[in-house]
C-alpha positions in Angstrom: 4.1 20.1 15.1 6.3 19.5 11.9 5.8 22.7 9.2 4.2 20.6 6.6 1.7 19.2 8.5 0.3 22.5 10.3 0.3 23.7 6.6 -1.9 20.3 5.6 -4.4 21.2 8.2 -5.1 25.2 7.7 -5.2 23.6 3.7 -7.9 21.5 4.7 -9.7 23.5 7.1 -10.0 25.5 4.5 -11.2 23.5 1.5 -14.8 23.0 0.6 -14.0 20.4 -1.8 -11.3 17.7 -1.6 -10.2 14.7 -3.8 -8.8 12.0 -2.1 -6.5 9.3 -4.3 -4.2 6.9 -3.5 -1.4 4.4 -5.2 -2.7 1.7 -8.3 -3.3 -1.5 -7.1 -4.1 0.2 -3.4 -3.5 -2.1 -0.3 -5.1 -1.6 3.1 -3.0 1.0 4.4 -3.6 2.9 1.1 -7.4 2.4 1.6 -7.8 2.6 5.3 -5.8 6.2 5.3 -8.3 7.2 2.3 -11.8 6.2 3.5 -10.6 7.2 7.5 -9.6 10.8 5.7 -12.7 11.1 3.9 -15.0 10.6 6.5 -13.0 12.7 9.2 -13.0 15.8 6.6 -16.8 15.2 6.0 -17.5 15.3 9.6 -16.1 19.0 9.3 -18.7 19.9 6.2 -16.0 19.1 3.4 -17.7 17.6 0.4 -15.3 14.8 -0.2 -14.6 12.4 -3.3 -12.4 9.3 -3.4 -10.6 8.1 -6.8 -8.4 5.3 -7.6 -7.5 3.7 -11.0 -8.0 0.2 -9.3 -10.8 -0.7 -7.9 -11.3 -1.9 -4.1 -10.0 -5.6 -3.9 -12.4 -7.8 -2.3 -11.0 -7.9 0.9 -11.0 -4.4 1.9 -14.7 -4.2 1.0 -15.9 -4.4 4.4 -14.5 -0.8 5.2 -17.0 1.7 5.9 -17.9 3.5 2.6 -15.7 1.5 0.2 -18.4 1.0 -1.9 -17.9 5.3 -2.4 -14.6 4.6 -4.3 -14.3 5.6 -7.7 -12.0 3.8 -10.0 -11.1 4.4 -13.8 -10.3 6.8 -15.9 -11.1 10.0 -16.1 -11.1 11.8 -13.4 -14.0 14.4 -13.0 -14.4 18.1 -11.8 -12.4 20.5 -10.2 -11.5 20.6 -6.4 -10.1 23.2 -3.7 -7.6 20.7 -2.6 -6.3 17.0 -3.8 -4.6 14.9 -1.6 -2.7 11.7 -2.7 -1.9 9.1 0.3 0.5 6.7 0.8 2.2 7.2 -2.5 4.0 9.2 -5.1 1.7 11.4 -6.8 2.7 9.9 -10.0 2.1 6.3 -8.8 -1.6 6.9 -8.2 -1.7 6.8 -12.2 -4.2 9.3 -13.1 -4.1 12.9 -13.6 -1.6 12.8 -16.4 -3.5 15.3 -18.4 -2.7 17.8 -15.0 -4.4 18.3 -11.5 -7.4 19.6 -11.0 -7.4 21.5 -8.2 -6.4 25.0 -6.2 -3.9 22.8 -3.5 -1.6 19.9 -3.5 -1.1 18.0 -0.6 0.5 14.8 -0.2 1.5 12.5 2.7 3.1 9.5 2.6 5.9 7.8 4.8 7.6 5.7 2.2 11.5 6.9 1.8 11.1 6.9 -2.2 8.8 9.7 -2.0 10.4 12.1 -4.3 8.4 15.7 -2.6 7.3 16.7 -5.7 4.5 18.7 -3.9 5.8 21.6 -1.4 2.6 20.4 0.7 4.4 17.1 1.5 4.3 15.4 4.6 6.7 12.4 4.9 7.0 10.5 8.5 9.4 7.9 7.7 9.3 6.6 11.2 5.3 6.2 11.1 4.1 2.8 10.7 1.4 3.5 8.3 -0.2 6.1 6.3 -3.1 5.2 8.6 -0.6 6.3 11.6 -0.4 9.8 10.2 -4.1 10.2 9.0 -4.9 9.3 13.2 -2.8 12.5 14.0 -4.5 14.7 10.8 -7.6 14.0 12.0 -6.7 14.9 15.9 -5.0 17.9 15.0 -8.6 18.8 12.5 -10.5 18.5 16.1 -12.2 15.3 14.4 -13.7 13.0 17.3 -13.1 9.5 16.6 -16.0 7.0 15.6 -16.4 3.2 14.8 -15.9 4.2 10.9 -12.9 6.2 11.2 -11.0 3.7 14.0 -12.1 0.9 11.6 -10.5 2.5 8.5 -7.1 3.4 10.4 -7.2 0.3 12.3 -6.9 -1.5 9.4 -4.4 0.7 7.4 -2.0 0.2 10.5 -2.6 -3.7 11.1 -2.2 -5.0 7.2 0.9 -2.3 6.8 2.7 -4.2 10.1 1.2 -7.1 9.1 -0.8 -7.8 12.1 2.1 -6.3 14.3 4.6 -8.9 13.1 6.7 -6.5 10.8 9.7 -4.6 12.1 8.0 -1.2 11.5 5.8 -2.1 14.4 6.1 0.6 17.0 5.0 1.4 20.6 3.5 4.4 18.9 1.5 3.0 16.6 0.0 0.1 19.6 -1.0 2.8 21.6 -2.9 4.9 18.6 -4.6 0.9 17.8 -5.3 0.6 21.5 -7.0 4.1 21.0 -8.8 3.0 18.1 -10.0 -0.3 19.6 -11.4 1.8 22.6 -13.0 3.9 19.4 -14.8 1.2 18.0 -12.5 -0.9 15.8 -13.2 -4.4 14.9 -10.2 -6.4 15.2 -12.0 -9.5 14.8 -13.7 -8.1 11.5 -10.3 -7.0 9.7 -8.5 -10.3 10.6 -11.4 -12.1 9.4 -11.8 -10.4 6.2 -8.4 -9.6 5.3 -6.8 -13.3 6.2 -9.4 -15.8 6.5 -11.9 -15.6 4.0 -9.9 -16.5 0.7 -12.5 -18.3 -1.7 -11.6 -21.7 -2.6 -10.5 -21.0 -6.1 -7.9 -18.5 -4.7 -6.3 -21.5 -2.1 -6.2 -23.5 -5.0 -4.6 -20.8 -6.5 -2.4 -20.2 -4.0 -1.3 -23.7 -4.2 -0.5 -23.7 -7.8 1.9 -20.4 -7.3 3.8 -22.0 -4.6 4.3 -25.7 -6.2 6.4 -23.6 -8.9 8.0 -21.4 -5.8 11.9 -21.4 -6.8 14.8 -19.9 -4.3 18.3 -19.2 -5.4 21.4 -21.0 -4.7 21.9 -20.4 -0.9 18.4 -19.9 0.1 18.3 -16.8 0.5 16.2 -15.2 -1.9 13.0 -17.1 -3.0 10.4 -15.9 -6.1 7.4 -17.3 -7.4 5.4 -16.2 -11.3 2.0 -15.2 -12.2 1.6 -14.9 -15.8 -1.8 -14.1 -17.7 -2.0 -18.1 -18.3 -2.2 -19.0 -15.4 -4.9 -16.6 -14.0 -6.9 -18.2 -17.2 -6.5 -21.8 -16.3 -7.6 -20.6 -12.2 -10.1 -18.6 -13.3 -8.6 -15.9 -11.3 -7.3 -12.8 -11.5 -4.5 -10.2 -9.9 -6.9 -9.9 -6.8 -6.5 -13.2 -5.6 -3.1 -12.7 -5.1 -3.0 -10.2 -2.1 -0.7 -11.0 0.6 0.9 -14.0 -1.7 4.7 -13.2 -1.3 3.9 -12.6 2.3 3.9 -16.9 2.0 7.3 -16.9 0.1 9.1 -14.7 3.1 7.8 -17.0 5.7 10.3 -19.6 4.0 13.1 -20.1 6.5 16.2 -19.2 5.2 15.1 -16.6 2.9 15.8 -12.6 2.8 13.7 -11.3 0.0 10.9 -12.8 -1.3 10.0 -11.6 -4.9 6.5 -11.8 -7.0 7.0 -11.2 -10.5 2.8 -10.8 -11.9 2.2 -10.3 -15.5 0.3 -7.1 -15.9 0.3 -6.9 -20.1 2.2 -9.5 -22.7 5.7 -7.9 -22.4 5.0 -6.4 -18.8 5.4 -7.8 -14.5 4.9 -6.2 -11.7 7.3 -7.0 -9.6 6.7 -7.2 -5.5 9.7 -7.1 -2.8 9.4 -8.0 0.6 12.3 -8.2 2.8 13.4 -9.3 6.5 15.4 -6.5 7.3 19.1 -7.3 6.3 18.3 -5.9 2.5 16.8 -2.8 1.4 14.5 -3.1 -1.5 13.2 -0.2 -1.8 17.1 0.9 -3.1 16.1 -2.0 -5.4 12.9 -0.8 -6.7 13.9 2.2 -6.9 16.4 1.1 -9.9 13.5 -0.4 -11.9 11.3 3.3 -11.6 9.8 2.1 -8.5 9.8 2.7 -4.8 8.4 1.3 -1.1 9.9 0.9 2.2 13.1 -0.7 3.3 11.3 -4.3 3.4 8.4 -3.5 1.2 8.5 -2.1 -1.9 7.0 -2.8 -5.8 8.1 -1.8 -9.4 6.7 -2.1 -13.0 9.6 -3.5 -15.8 9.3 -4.1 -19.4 10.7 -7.3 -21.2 10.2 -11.0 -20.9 9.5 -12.7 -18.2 12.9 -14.2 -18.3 14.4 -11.0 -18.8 13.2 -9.6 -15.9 13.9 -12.4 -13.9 17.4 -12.7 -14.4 17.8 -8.7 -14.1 15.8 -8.1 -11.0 17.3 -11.1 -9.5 20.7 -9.6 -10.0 19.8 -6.3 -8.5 18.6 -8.0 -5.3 21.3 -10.4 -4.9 23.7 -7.5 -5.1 21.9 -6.0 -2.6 22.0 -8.7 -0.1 24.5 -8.3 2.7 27.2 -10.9 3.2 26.0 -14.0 5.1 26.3 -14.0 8.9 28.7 -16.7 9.3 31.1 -15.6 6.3 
């Protein structure tokens, strides 16, 4: 068993109290790994919180105890242990006034993870955060039940993206074929997670991609949600989950980039990738971080700005063409 995780577990075991928080703006992997955790630690007596700063997009509502999550500012009481999944500590967004609590425990598998925490356990070559949570909550002597394989079942299929994605393993079939036998739903995540978009957000969609623009050769496409737009859809930044995941599917493309306005002089700015450019090394150079072919940062400026300088980065992170 790797050090860091047999120190994770005796942490745990011993805890009474545990806060559980993952990255702003949390996906399904992010929320999968912390409602699976939650109820696996509760099942040993722990008296278990869950915090975000964002609040659970509508699609991951159907996950068993989802409607548990806290979100906002500030965070309350004191804990025996806080554990931050799937992300930087920083990233998660709260805690800047300092953390609350006797241990510090983080595990992620994302290669930007700068191990701030000496309890850090980092499996690059897991799948998901969910993957990792399955082997916590093994090694705590956790029985599986419907709501855990739910949770971790759907942290693994959205992170592979339904097992289409290149971090799709033998490893983490078997642990979904495990969770199936536990009780998991596939039906009920595909449902929820890909079809049932409201009709405002397909005609949102639809707007986003009529103004989809792709560089030179092709090989790099990028669409923009600005604050004007969400007024005139009468939408918001939740209706945009899984977006670029349309802009990759372009043939021809590499890296697909969303640039969403998150304040007047503000994008977030979303990377996904095929494999033949990294950008998380791209992120990464904006204060950000991810995976190899998923990864997100926050840059200041104008929306033109930004364009032209992320752009730039990713370009020059582009291998040379195939046939050159």
């Amino acid at each position: 068993m790797n050090d860091s995780l047999s120190d994770i577990v005796t942490a745990l075991k011993k805890a009474g109290t545990v806060l559980i928080s993952v990255h702003k703006n949390p996906d399904g992997d992010a929320l999968g790994s912390q409602l699976g955790l939650m109820v696996a630690l509760e099942k040993l007596g722990k008296k278990v919180t869950a915090h975000n700063l964002d609040p659970v997009p509508e699609i991951y509502r159907f996950l068993p105890q989802a409607n548990r999550v806290k979100t906002g500012r500030p965070v309350q009481g004191a804990y025996d242990a806080l554990v931050v999944l799937d992300s930087d500590p920083p990233r998660t967004g709260l805690f800047d006034d300092g953390y609350r609590a006797k241990t510090l425990i983080n595990v992620d598998h994302h290669m930007t993870n700068s191990r701030i925490w000496p309890l850090t356990w980092l499996d690059l070559d897991a799948s998901a955060t969910g993957e990792m949570i399955y082997t916590m909550a093994t090694l705590l002597g956790v029985p599986l039940d419907r709501e855990i394989a739910l949770c971790l079942y759907t942290a693994i299929f959205t992170d592979t993206g339904s097992y289409r994605y290149s971090n799709t393993t033998a490893k983490c079939m078997r642990i979904s074929a495990d969770l199936l036998d536990a009780g998991a739903d596939p039906w009920l995540v595909t449902e929820n997670v890909y079809e049932s978009f409201s009709y405002k957000r397909i005609k949102f969609l639809g707007q986003v991609l009529s103004d989809m623009a792709r560089s030179e050769d092709g090989r790099i496409a990028w669409v923009v949600i600005t604050d004007e737009l969400y007024r005139a859809s009468g939408t918001s930044a939740e209706d945009t989950e899984n977006f670029i995941n349309f802009v990759r599917s372009v043939k021809g493309v590499e890296v697909a980039v969303l640039f969403r306005q998150t304040a007047p002089a503000q994008y977030k700015v979303s990377f996904r990738s095929k494999g033949r450019a990294d950008v998380a090394v791209v992120a990464t150079k904006f204060g950000g971080g991810g995976q190899k072919n998923a990864a997100g940062c926050v840059v200041e400026g104008t929306a033109a700005e930004i364009i032209g300088t992320v752009l730039g980065a990713v370009s020059s992170s582009l291998q040379p063409p195939r046939n050159s």
